[in-house]
Jmol script that loads the backbone (N, CA, C; Angstrom):
load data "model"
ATOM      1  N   UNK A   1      50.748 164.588 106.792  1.00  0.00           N
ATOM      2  CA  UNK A   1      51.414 164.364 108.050  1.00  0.00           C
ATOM      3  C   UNK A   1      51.541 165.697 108.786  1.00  0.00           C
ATOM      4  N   UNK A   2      50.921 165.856 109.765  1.00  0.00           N
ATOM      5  CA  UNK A   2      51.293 167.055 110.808  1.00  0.00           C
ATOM      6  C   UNK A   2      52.829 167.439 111.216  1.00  0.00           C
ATOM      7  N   UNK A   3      53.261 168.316 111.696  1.00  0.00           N
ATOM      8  CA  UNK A   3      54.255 168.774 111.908  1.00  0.00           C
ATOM      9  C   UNK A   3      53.923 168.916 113.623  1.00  0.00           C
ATOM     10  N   UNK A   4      55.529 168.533 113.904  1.00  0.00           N
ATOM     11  CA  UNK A   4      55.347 168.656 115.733  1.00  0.00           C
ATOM     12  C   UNK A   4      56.100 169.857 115.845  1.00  0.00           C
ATOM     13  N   UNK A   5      56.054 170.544 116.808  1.00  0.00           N
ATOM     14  CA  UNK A   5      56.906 171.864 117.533  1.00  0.00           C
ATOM     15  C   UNK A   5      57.550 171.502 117.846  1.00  0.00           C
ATOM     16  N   UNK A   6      58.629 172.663 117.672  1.00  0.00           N
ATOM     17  CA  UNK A   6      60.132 172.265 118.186  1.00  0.00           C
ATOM     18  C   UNK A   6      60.212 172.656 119.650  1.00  0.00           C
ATOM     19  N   UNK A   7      61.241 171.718 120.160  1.00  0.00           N
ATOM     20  CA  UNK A   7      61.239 171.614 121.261  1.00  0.00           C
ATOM     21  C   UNK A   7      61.878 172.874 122.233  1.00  0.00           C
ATOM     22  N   UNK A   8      60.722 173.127 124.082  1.00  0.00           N
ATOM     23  CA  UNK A   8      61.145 174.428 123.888  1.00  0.00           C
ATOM     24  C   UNK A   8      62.783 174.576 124.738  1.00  0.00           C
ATOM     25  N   UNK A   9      63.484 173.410 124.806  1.00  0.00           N
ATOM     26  CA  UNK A   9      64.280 173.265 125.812  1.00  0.00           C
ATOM     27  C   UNK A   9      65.497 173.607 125.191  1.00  0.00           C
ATOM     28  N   UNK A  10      65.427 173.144 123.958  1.00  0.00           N
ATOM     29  CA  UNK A  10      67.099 173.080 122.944  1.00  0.00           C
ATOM     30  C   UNK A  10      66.620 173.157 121.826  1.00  0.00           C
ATOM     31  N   UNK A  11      65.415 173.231 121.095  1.00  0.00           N
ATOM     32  CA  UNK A  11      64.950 174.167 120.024  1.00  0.00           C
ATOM     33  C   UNK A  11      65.296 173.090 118.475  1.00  0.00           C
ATOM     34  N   UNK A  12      65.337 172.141 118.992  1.00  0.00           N
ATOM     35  CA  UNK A  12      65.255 170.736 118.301  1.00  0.00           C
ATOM     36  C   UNK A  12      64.069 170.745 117.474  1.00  0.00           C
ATOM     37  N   UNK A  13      63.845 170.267 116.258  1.00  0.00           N
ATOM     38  CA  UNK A  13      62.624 169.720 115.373  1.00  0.00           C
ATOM     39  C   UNK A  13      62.582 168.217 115.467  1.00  0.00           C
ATOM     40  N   UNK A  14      63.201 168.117 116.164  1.00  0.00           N
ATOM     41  CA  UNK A  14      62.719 166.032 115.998  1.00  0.00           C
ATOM     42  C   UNK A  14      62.266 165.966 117.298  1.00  0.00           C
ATOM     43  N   UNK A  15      60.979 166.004 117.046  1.00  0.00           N
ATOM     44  CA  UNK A  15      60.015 166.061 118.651  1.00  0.00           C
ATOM     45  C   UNK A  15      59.063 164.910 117.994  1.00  0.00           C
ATOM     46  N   UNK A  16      58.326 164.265 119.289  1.00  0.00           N
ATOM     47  CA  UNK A  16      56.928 163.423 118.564  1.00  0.00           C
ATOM     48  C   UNK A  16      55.951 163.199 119.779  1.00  0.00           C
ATOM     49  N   UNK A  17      55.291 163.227 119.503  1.00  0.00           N
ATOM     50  CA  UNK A  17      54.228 162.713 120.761  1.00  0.00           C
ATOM     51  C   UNK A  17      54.669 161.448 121.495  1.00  0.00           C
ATOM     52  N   UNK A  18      53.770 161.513 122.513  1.00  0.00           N
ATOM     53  CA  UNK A  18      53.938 160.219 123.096  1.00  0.00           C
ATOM     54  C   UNK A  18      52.392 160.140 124.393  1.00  0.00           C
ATOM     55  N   UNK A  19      51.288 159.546 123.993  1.00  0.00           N
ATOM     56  CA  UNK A  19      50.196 159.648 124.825  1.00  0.00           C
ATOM     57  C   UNK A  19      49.722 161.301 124.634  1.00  0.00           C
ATOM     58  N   UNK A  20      49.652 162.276 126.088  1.00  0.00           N
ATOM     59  CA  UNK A  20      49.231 163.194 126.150  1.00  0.00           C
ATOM     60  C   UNK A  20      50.366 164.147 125.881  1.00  0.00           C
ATOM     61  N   UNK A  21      51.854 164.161 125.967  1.00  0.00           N
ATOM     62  CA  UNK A  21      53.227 164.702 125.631  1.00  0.00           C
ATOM     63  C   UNK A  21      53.702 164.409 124.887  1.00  0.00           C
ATOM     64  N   UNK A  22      54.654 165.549 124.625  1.00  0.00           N
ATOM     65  CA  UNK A  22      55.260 165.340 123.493  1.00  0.00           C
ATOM     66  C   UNK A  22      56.859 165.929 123.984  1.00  0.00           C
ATOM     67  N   UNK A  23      57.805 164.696 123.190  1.00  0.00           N
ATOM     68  CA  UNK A  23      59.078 164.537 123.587  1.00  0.00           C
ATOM     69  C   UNK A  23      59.846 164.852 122.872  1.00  0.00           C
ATOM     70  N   UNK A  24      60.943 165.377 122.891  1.00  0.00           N
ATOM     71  CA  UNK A  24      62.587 165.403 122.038  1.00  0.00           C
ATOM     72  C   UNK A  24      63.097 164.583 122.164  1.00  0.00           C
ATOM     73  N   UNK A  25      63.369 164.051 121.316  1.00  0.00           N
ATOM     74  CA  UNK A  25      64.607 163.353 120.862  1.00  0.00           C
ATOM     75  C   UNK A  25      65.776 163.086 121.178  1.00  0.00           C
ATOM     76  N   UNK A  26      66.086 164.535 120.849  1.00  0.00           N
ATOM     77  CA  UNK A  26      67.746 165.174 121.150  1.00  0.00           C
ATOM     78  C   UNK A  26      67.926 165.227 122.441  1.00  0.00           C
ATOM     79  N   UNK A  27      67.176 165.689 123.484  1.00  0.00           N
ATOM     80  CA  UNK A  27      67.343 166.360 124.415  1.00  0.00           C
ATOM     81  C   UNK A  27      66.591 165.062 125.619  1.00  0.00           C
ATOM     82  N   UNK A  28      65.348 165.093 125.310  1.00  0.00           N
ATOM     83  CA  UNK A  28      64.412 164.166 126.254  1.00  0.00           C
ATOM     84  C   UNK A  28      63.438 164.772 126.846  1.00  0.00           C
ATOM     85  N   UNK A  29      63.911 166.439 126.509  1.00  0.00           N
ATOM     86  CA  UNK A  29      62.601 167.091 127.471  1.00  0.00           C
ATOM     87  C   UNK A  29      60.968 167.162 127.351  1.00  0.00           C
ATOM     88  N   UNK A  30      60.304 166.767 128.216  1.00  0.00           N
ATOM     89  CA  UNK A  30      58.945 166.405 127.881  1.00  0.00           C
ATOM     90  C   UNK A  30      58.300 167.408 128.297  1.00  0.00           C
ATOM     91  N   UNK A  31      57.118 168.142 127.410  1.00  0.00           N
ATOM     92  CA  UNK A  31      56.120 168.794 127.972  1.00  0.00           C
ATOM     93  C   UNK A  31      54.954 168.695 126.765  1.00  0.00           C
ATOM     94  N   UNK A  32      53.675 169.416 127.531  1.00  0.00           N
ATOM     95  CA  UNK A  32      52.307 169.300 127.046  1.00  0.00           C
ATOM     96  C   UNK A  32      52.001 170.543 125.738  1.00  0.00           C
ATOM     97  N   UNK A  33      51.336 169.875 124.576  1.00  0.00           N
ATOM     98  CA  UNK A  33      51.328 170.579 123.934  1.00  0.00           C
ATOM     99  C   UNK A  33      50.407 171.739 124.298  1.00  0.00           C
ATOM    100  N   UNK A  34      51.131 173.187 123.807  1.00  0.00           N
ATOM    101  CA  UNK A  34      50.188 174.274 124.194  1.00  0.00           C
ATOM    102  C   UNK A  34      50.997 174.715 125.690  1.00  0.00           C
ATOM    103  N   UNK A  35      51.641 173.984 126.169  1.00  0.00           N
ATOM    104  CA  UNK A  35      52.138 174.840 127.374  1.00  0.00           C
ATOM    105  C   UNK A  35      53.241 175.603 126.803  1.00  0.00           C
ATOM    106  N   UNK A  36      53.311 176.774 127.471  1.00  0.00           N
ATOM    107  CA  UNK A  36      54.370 177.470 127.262  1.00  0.00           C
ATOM    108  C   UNK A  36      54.456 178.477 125.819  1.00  0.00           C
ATOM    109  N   UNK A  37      52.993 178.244 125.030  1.00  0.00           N
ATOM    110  CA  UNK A  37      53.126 178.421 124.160  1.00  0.00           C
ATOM    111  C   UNK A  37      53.785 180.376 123.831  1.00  0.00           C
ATOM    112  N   UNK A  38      54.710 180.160 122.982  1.00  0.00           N
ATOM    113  CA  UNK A  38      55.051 181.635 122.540  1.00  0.00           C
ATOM    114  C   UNK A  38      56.370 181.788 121.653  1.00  0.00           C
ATOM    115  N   UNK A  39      56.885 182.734 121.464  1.00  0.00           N
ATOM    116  CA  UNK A  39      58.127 182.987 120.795  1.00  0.00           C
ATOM    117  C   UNK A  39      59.327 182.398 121.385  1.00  0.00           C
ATOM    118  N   UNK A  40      60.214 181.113 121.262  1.00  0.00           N
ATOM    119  CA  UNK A  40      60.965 180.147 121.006  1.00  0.00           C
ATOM    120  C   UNK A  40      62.209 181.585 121.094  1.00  0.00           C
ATOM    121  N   UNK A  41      63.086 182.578 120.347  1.00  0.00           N
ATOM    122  CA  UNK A  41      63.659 183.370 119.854  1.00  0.00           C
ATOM    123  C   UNK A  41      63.795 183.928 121.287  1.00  0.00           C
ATOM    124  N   UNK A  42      62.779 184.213 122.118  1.00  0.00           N
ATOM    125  CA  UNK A  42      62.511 185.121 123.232  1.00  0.00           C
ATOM    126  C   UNK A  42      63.058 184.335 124.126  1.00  0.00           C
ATOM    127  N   UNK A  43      63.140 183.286 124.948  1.00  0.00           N
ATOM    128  CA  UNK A  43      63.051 182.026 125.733  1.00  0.00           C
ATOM    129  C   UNK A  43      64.469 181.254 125.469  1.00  0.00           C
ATOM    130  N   UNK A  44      64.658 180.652 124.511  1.00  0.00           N
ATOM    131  CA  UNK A  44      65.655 179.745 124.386  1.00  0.00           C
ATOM    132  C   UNK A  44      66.728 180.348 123.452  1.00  0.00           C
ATOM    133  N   UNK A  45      68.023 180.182 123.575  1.00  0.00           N
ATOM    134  CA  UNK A  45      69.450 180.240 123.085  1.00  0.00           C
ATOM    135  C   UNK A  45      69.876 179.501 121.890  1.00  0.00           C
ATOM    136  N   UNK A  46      70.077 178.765 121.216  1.00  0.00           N
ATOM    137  CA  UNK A  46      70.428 177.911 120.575  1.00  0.00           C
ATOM    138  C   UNK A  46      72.242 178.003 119.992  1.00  0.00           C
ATOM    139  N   UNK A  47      72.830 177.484 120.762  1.00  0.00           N
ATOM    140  CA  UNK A  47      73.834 177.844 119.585  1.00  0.00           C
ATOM    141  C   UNK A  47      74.596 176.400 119.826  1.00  0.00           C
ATOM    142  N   UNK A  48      75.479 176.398 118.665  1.00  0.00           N
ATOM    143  CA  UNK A  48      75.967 175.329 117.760  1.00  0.00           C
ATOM    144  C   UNK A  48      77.581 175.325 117.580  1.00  0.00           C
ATOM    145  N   UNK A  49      77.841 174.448 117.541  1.00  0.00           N
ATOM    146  CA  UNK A  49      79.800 173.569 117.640  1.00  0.00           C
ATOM    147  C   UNK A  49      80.174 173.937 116.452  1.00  0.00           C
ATOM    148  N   UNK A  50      81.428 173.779 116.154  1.00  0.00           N
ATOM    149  CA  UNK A  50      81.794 173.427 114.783  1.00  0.00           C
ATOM    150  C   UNK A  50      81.517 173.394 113.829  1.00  0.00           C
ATOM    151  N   UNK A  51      80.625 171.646 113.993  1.00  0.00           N
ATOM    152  CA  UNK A  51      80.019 171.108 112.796  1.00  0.00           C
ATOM    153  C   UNK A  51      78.770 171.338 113.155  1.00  0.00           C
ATOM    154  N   UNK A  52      78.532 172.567 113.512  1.00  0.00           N
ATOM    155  CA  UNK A  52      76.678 172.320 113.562  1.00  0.00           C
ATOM    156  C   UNK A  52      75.547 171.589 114.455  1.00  0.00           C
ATOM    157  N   UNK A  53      76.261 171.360 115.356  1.00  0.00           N
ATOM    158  CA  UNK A  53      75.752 170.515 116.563  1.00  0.00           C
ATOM    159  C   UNK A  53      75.086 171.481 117.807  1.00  0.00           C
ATOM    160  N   UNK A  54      73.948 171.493 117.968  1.00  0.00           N
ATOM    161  CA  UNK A  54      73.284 172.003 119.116  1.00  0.00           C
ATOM    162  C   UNK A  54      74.001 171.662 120.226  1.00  0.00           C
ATOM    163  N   UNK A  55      74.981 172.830 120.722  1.00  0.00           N
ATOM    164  CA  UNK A  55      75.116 172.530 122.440  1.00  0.00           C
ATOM    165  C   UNK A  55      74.168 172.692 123.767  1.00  0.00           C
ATOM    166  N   UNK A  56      74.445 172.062 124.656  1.00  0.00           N
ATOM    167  CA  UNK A  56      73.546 172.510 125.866  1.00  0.00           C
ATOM    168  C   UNK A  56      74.167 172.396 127.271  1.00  0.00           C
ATOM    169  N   UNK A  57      73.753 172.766 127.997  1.00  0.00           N
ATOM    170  CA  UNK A  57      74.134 172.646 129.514  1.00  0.00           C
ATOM    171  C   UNK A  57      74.836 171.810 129.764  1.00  0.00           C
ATOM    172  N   UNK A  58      75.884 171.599 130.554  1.00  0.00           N
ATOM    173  CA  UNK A  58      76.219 169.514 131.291  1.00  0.00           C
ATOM    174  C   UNK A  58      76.817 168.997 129.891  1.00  0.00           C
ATOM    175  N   UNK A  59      77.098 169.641 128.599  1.00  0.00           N
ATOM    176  CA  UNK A  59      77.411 168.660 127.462  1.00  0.00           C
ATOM    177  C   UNK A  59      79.198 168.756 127.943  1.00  0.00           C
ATOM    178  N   UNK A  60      79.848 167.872 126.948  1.00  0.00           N
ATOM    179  CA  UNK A  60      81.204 167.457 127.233  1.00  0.00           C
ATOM    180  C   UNK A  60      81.851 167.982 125.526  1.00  0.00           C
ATOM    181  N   UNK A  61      82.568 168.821 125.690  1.00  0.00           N
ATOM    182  CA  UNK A  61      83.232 169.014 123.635  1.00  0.00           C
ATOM    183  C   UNK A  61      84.718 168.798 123.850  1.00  0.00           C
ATOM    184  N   UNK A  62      85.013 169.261 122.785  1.00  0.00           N
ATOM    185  CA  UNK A  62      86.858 168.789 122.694  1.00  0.00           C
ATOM    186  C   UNK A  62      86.764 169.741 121.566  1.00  0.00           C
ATOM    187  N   UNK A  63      87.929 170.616 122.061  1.00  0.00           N
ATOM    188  CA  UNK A  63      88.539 171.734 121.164  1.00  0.00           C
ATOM    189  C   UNK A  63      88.895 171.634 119.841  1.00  0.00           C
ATOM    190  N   UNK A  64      89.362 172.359 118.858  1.00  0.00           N
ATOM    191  CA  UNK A  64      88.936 171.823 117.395  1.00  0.00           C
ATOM    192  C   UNK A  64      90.368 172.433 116.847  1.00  0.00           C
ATOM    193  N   UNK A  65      90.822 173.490 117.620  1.00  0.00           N
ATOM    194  CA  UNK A  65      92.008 174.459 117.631  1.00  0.00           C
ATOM    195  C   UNK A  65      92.783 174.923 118.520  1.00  0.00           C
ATOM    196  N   UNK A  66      94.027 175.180 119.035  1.00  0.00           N
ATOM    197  CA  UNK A  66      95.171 175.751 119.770  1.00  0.00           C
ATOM    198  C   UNK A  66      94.486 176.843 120.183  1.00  0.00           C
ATOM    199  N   UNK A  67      94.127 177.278 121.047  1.00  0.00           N
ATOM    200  CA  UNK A  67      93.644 178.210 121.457  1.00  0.00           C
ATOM    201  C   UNK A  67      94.361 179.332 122.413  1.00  0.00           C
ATOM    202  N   UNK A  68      95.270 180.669 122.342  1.00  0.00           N
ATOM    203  CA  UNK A  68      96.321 181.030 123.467  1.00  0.00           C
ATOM    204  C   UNK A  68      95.297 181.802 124.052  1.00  0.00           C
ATOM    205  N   UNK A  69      96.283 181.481 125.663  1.00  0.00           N
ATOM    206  CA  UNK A  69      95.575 182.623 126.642  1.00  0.00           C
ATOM    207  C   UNK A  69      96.387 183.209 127.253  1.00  0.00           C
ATOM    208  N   UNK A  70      95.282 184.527 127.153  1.00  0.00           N
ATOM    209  CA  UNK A  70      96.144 185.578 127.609  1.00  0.00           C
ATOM    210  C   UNK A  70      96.243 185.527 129.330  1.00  0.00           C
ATOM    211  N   UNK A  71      97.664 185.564 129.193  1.00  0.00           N
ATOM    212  CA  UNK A  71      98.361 185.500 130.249  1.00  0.00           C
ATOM    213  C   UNK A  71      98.896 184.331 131.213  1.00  0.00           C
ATOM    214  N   UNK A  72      98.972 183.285 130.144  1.00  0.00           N
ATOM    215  CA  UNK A  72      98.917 181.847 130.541  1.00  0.00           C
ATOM    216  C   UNK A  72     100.208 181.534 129.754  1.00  0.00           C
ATOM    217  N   UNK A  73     101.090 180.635 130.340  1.00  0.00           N
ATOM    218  CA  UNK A  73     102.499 180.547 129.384  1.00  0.00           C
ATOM    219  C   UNK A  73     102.255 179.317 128.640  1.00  0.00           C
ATOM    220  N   UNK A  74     101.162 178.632 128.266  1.00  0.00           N
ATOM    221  CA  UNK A  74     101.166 177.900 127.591  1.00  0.00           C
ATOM    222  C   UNK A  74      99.452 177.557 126.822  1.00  0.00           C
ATOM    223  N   UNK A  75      99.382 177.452 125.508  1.00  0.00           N
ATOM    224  CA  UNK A  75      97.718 177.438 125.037  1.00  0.00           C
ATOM    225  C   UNK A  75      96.952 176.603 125.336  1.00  0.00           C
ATOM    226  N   UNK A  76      95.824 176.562 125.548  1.00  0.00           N
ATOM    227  CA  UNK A  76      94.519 175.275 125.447  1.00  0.00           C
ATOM    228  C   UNK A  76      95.275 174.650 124.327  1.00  0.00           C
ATOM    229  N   UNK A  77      95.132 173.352 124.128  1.00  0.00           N
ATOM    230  CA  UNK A  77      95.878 172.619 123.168  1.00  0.00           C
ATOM    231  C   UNK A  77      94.486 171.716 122.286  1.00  0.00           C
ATOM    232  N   UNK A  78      94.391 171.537 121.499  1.00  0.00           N
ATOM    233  CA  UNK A  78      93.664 170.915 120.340  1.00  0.00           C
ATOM    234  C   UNK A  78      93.337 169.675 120.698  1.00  0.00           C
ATOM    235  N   UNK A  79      92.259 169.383 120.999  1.00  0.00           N
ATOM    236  CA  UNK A  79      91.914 167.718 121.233  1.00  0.00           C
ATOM    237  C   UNK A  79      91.396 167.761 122.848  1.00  0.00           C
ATOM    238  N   UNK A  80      91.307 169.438 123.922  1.00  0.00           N
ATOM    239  CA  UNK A  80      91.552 169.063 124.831  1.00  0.00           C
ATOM    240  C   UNK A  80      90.186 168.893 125.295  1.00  0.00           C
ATOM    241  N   UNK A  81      89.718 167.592 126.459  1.00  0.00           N
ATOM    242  CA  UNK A  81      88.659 167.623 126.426  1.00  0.00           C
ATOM    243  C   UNK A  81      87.446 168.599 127.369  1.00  0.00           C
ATOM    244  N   UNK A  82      86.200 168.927 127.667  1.00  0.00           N
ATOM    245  CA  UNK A  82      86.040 170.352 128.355  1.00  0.00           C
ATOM    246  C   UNK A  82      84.460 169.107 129.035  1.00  0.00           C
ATOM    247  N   UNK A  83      84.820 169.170 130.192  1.00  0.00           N
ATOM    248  CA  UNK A  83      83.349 168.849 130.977  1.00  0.00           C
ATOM    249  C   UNK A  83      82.336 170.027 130.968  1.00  0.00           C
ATOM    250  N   UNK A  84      80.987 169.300 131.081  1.00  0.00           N
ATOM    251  CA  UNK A  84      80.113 170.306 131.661  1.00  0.00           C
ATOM    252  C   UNK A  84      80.317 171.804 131.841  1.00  0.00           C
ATOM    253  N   UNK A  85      79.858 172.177 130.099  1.00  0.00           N
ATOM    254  CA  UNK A  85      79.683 173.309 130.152  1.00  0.00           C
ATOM    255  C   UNK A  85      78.336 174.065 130.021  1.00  0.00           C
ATOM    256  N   UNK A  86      78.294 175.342 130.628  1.00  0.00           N
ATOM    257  CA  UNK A  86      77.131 176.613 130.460  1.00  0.00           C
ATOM    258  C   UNK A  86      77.386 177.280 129.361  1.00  0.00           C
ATOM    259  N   UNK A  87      75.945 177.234 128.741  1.00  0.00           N
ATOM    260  CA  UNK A  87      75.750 178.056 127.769  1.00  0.00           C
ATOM    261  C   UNK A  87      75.760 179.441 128.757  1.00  0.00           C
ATOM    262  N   UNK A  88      76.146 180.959 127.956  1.00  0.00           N
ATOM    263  CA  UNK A  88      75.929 181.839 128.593  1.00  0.00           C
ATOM    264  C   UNK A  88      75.217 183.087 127.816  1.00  0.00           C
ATOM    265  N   UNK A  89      75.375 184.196 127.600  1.00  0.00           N
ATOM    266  CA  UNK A  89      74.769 185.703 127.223  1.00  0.00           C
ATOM    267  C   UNK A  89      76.362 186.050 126.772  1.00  0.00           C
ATOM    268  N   UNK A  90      76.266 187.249 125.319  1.00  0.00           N
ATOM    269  CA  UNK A  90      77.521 187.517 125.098  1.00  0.00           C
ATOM    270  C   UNK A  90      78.346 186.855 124.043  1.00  0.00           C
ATOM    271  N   UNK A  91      79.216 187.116 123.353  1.00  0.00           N
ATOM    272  CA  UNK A  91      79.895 187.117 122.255  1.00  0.00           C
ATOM    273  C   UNK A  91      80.815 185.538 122.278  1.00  0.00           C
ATOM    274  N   UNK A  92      81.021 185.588 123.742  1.00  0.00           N
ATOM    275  CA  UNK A  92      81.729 184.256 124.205  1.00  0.00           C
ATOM    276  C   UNK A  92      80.862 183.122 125.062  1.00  0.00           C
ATOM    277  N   UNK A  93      80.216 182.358 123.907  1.00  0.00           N
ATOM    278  CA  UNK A  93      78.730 181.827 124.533  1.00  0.00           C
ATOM    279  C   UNK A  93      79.357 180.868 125.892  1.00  0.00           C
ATOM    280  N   UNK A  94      80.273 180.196 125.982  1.00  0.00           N
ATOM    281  CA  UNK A  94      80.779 178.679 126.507  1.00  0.00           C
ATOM    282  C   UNK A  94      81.416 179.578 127.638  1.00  0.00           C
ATOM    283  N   UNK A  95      81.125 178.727 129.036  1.00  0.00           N
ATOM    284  CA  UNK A  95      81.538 179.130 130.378  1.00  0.00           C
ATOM    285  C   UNK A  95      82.152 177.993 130.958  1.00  0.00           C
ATOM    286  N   UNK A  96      83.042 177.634 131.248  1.00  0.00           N
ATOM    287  CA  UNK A  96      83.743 175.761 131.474  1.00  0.00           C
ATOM    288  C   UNK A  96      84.839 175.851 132.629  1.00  0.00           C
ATOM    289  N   UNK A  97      84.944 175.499 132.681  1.00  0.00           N
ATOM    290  CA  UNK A  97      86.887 174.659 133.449  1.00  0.00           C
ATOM    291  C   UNK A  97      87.337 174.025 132.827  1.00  0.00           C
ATOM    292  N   UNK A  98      88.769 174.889 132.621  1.00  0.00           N
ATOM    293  CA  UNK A  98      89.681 174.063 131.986  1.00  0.00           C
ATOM    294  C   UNK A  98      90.727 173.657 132.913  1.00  0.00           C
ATOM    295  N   UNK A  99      92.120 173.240 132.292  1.00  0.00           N
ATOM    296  CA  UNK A  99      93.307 172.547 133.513  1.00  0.00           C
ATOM    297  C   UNK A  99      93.932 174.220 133.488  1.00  0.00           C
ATOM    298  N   UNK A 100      93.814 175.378 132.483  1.00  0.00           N
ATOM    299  CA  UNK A 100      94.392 176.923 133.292  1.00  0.00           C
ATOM    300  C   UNK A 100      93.230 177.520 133.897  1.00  0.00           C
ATOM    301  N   UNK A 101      91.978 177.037 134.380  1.00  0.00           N
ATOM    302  CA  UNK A 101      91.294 177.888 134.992  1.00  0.00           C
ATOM    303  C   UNK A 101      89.997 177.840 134.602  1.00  0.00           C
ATOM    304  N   UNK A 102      89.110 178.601 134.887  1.00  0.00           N
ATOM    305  CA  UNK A 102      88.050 179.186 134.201  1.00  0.00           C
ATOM    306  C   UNK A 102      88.074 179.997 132.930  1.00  0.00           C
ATOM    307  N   UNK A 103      86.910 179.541 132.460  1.00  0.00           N
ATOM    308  CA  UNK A 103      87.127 180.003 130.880  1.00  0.00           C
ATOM    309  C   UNK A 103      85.705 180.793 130.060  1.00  0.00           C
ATOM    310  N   UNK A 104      85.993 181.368 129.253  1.00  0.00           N
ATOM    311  CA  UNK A 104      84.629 182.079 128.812  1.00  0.00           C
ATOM    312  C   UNK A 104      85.433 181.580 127.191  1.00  0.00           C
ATOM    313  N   UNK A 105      84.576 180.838 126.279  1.00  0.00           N
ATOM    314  CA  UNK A 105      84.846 180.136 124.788  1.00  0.00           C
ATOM    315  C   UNK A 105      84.241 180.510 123.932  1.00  0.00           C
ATOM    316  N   UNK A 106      84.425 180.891 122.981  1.00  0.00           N
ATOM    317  CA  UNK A 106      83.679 180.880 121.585  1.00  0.00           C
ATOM    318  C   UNK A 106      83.275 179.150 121.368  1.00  0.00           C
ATOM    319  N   UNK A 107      82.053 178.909 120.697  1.00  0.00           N
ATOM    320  CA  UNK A 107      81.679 178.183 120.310  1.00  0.00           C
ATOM    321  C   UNK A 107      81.996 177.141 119.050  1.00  0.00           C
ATOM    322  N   UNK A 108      82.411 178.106 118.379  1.00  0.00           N
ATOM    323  CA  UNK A 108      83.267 177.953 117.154  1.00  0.00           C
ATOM    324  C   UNK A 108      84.454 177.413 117.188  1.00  0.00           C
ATOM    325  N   UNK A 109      84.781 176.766 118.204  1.00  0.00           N
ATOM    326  CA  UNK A 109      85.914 176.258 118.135  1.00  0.00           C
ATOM    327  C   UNK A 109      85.960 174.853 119.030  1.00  0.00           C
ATOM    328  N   UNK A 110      85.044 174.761 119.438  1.00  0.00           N
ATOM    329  CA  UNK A 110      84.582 173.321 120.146  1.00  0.00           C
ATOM    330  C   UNK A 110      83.524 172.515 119.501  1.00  0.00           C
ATOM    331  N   UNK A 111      83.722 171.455 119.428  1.00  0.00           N
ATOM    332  CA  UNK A 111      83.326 170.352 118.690  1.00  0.00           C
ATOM    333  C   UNK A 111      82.661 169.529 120.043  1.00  0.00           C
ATOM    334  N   UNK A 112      80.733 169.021 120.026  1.00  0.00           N
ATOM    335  CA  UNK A 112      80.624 168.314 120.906  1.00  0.00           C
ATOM    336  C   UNK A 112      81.027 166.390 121.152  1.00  0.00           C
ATOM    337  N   UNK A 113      81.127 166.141 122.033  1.00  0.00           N
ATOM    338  CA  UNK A 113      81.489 164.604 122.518  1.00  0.00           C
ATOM    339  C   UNK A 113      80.643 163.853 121.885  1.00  0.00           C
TER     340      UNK A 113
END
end "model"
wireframe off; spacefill off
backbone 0.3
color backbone group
């Protein structure tokens, strides 16, 4: 059995053909094999929730822990839920809106929807 490439959008291994493309799974993103071809590491981000879950763009998570902020009289609270967030560059991958504001998140502490 051949092996398909992982996908170059969210860096997924459950890809499969379909006619002349080949699709993800996870994600949906379709392109032609051989396009784009190169180092995956260079190009795409990958990082992961909690439990190990590939995040991406537009996804929806819910906090996993109490989280305080500085300079806010009261913490992100546990369970809270976070729309459409950006992956970003930097130690604090998650870029969101929350109900205190704008936020820059560790990953590690959000769990996706």
């Amino acid at each position: 059995m051949t092996a398909t490439p992982v996908c170059p959008s969210c860096g997924n291994d459950n890809t499969y053909p379909d006619g002349d493309l080949l699709i993800c799974a996870e994600c949906g993103h379709e392109w032609e094999p051989g396009a784009g071809v190169g180092n995956l590491e260079d190009t795409v981000r990958i990082v992961r929730d909690a439990n190990g879950s590939v995040l991406a763009d537009g996804d929806s998570v819910v906090l996993v822990k109490d989280l305080k902020v500085k300079g806010a009289s009261s913490p992100l609270k546990m369970g809270t839920r976070i729309k459409n967030i950006r992956i970003v560059d930097g130690d604090h991958e998650i870029d969101c809106k929350t109900d205190l504001g704008p936020m820059l998140l560790k990953a590690e502490f959000l769990k996706k929807v």
